[in-house]
N, C-alpha and C positions, 0 to 999 in steps of 0.2 A: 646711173648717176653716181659720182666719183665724192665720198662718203672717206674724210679723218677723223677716227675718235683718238684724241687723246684720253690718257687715264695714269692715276699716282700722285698727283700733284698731294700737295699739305703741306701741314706744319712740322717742322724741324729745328732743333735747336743748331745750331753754328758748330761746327764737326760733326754732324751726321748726313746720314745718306737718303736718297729716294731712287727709286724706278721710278722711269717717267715710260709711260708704251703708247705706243701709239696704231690702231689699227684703221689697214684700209679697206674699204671694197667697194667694187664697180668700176676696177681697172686693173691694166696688167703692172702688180704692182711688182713684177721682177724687171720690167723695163725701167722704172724709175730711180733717176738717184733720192735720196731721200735726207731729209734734213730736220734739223731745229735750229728756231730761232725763240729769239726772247724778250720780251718790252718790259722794262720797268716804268713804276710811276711817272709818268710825263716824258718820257723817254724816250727814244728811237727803237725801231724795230732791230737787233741785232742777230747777225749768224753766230750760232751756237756752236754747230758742228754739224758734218753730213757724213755718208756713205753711198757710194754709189753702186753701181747693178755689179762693180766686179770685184766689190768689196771694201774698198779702199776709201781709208777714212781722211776727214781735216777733222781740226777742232780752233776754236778762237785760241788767242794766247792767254787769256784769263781762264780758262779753262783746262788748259793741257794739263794733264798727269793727272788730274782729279774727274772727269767725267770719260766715259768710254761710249759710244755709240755701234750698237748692232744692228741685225738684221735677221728676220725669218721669212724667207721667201715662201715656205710651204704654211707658215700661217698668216702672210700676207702684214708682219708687225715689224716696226722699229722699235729701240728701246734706248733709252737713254738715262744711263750710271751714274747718277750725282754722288759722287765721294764729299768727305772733308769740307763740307758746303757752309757757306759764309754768307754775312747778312745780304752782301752784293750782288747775290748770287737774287733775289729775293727779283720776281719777275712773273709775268702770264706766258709759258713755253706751249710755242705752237710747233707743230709737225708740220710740215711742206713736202709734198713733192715737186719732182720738175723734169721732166723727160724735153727730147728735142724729139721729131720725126719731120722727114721731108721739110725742112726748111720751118717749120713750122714747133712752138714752142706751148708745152700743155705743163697748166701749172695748178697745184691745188692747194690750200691751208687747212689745217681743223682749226676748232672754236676754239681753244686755248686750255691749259689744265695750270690754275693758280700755284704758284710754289713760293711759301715765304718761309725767311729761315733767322728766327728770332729767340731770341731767352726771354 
């Protein structure tokens, strides 16, 4: 069974930072591209930023230059860099993966790790 914990989420004031990680297991999590997304209060579910199996990242344009998205294939975790964080930024960030095989598309979310960023 194919298992996302996110972990890091909190509180932060408006220019500071979080690690957000996210850990998988009960999948090949080197086949996967892997991603975050984000909801705010009443909001739509939005892409954050991904990387994929050969490393190569996006990130939204609200985000460029301030978060960075990793990967550890040998302890199966994403990580995701909140720099210079802003109330905006203030959201429930989920991990996703998403692989294709054989015509065929395998997709997972974790439960969410809360991150609000307030004075």
């Amino acid at each position: 069974q194919v298992q996302l914990v996110e972990s890091g989420g909190g509180l932060v004031q408006p220019g500071g930072s979080l690690r957000l990680s996210c850990a998988a297991s009960g999948m090949i999590f080197s086949d996967y591209t892997m991603n975050w997304y984000r909801q705010a209060p009443a909001g739509p579910r939005e892409f954050v930023a991904d990387i994929t199996t050969g490393g190569s990242t996006d990130y939204a344009d609200s985000v460029k230059g301030r978060f960075t998205i990793s990967r550890d294939n040998a302890k199966n975790t994403v990580n995701l860099q909140m720099n210079s964080l802003k109330p905006e930024d203030t959201a429930v960030y989920y991990c996703y993966a998403y692989r294709r095989l054989n015509m065929k598309s395998f997709n997972y979310w974790g439960q969410g790790t809360q991150v609000t960023v307030s004075s």
